[in-house]
C-alpha positions as CSV (number, residue, x, y, z in Angstrom):
1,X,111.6,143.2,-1.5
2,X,108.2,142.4,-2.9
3,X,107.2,138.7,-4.7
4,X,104.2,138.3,-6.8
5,X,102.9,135.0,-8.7
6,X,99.5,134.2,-10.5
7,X,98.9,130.7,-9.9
8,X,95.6,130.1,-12.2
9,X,93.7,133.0,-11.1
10,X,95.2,133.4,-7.0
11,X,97.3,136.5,-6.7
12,X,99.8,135.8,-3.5
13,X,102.2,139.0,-3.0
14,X,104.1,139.6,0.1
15,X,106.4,142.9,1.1
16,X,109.1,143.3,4.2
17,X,110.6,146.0,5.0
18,X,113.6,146.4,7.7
19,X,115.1,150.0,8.8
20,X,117.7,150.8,10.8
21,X,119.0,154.0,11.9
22,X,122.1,154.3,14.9
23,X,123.2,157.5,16.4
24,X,126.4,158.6,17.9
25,X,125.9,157.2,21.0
26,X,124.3,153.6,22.3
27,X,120.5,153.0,22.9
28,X,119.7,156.1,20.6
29,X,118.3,154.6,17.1
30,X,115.5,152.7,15.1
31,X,114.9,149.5,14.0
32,X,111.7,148.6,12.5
33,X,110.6,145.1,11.2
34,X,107.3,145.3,9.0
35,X,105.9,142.2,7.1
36,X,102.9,142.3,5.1
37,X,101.2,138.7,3.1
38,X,98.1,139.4,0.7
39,X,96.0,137.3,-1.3
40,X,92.9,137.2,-3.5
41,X,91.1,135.2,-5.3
42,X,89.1,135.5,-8.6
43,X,86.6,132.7,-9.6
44,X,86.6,132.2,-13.4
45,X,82.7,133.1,-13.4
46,X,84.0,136.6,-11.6
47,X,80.5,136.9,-9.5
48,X,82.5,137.1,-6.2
49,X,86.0,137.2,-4.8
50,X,87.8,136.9,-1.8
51,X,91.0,138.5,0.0
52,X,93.1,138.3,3.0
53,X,95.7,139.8,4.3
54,X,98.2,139.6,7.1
55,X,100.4,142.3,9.0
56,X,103.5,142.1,11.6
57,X,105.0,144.9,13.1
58,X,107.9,145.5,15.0
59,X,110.1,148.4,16.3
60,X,112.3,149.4,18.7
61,X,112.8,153.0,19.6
62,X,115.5,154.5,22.2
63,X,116.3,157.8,23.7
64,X,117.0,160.1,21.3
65,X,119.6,163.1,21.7
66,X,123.1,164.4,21.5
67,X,126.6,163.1,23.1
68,X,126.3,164.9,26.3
69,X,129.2,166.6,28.0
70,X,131.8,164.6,30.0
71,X,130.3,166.3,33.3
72,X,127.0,166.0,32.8
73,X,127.2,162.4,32.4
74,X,123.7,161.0,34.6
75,X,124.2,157.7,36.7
76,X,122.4,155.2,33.7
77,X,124.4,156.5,31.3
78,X,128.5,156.8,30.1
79,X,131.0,158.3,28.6
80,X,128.6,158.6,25.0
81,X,125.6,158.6,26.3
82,X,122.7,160.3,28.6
83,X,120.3,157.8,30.3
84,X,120.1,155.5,27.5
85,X,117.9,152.5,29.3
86,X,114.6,154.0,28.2
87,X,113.1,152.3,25.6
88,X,110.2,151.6,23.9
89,X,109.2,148.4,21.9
90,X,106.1,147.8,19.7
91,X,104.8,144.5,18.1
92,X,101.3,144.2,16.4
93,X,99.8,141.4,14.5
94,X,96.4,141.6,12.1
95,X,94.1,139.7,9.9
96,X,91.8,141.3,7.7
97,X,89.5,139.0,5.6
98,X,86.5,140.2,2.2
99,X,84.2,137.9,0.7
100,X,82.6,140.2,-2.4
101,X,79.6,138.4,-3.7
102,X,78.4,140.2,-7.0
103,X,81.3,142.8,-7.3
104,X,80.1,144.8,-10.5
105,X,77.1,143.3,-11.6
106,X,74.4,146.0,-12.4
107,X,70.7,145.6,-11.3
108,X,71.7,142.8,-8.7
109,X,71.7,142.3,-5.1
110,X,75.7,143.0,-4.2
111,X,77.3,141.7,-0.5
112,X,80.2,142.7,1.3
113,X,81.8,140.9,4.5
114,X,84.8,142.3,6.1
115,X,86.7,140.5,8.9
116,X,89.9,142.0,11.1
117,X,91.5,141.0,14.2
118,X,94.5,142.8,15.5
119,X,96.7,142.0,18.5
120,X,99.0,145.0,20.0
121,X,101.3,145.3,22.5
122,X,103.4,148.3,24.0
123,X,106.5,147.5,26.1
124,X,108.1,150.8,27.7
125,X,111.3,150.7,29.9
126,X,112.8,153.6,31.5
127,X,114.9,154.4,34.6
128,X,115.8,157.1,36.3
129,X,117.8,158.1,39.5
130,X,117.8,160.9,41.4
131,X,119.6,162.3,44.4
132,X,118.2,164.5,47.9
133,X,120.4,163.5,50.3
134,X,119.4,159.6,49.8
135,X,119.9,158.1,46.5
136,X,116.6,156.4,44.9
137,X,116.3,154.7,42.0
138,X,113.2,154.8,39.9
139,X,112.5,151.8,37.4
140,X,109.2,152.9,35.1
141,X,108.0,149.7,33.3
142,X,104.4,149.7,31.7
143,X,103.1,146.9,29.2
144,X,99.8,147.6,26.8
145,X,97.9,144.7,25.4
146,X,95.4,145.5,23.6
147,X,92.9,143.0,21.0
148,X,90.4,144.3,18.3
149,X,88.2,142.3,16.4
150,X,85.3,142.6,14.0
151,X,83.0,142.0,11.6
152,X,81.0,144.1,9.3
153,X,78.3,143.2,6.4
154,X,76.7,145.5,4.1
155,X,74.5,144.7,1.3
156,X,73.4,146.7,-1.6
157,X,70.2,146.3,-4.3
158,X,70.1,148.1,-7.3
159,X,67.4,148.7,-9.9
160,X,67.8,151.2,-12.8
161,X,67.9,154.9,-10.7
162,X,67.0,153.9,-7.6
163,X,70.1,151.9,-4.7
164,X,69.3,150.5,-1.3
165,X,71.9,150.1,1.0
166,X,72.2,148.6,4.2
167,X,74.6,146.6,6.7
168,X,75.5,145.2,10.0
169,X,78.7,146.1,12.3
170,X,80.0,144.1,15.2
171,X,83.1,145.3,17.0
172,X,85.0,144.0,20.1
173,X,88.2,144.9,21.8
174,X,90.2,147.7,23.2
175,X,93.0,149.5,22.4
């Protein structure tokens, strides 16, 4: 599904997307959830513009595989099913902002300014048992957070033959 309206001279459009795929047995598919918003806007003198945009994703992933046999059935799973408790779940968020200040003009000075920020996170579930004598359960849980943001400037002058170029980066975060 995708919307798009010119209101004077904004552009707004926005997307979403949703897929789902199931398997023969439970805890085995997709799903994905994926949302994307964009703008930009054009002055009527056209010497600059800005855009944004923003981004949310989301899916869920199980354990993959084929209908095991009625024997072979492990302790987390059943009748359809191996271990089908492990999953593993994704959800990001991010911003991205551009001021262009003298887009196309010829034999000018031209800026650029980007802006982003992005927010992850990782969620994985899985367990597992195993048997020597004693029983033991294993439950594996790990969570990534992870944050990026930055901001880069780059400026250009131009006469005739001859462009300079230059620009700043800042960046902060980790994956």
């Amino acid at each position: 599904m995708a919307l798009s309206k010119v209101i004077s001279r904004w552009h707004l459009n926005s997307d979403w997307e949703n897929i789902t795929t199931d398997n023969a047995r439970p805890n085995s598919g997709v799903k994905r959830d994926c949302l994307v918003l964009r703008t930009l806007y054009l002055p009527g003198k056209g010497n600059w513009e800005l855009s944004g945009s923003y981004r949310y994703f989301y899916d869920s992933l199980g354990l993959p595989g084929a209908v095991p046999e009625s024997g072979v059935i492990p302790l987390y799973g059943d009748d359809d099913a191996t271990s089908l408790v492990n999953y593993q779940k994704d959800r990001n968020h991010s911003f991205d902002a551009r001021l262009k200040i003298n887009p196309e003009v010829q034999s000018a000075i031209s800026v650029e300014v980007n802006l982003f920020y992005e927010k992850k996170r990782l969620n994985y579930f899985g367990r597992y048992a195993y048997v020597y004598g004693d029983s033991t359960d294993v439950i594996d849980e790990n969570r990534i957070d992870g944050r990026n943001s930055g901001l880069t400037g780059r400026i250009r002058w131009q006469r005739e033959k001859f462009d300079l170029f230059g620009g700043l980066e800042y960046l902060s975060g980790a994956s």
